[in-house]
matplotlib code that plots the C-alpha trace (Angstrom):
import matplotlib.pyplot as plt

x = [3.5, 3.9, 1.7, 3.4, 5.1, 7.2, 8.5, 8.3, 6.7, 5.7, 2.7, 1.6, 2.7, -0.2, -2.8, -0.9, -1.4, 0.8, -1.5, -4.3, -2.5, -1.7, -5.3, -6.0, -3.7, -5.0, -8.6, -7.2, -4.7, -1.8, 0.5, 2.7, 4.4, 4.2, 6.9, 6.4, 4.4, 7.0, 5.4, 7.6, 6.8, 9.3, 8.0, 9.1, 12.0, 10.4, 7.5, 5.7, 4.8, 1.3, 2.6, 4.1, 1.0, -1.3, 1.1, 1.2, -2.5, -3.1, -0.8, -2.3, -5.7, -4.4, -3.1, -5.6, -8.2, -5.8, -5.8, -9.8, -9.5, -7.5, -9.7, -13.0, -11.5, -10.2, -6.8, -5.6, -6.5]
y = [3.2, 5.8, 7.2, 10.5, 11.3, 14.3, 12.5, 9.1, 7.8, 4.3, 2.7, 0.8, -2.6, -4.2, -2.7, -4.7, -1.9, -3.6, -6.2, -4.5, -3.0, -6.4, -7.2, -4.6, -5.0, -8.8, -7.9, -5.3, -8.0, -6.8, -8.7, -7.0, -8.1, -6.7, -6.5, -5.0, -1.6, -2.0, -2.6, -4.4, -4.9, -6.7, -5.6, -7.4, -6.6, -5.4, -3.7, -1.2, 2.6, 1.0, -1.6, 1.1, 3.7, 1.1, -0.5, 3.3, 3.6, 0.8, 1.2, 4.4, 2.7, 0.5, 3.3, 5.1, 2.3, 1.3, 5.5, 5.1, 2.1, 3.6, 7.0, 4.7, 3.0, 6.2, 5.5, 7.6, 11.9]
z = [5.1, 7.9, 10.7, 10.3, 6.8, 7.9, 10.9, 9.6, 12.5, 11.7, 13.1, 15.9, 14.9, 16.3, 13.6, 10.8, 8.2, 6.1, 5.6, 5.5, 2.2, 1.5, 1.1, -1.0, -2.9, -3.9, -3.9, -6.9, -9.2, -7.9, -5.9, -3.4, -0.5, 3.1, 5.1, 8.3, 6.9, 3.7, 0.5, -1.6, -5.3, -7.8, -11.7, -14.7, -15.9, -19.6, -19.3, -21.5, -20.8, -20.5, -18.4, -15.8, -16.1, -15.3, -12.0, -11.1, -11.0, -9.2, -6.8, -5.8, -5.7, -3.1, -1.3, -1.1, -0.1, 3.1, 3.9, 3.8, 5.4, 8.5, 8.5, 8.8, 11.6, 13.3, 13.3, 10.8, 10.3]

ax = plt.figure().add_subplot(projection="3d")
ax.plot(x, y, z, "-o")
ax.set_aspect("equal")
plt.show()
């Protein structure tokens, strides 16, 4: 997660977006670990099309709830 994409400008530390994610993330079923602003997520080994479309999907719901998330709050544009 990065305040500025193009530069890759992390962050202030102190706003813990990572665990805001984090939050997210377990308020949705799906288990992902923050480090830092790093999302880290270890999938099964064997997993179905199925299995990966819907990981995908929610991984991008949980993305874009912490974006709205840090919009509301004004810290993000």
């Amino acid at each position: 997660l990065a305040a500025d994409k193009a530069s890759g400008q992390a962050f202030d530390p102190h706003l813990g977006v990572g665990m805001r994610c984090r939050a997210h993330c377990f308020a949705s079923g799906l288990i992902m670990r923050a480090v830092g602003d790093r999302m880290i997520i270890a999938p099964p080994l064997i997993m179905t099309r199925a299995d990966l479309d819907e990981l995908a999907n929610r991984i991008r719901t949980v993305l874009d709830l912490t974006m709205q998330e840090l919009r509301r709050e004004g810290i993000w544009p």
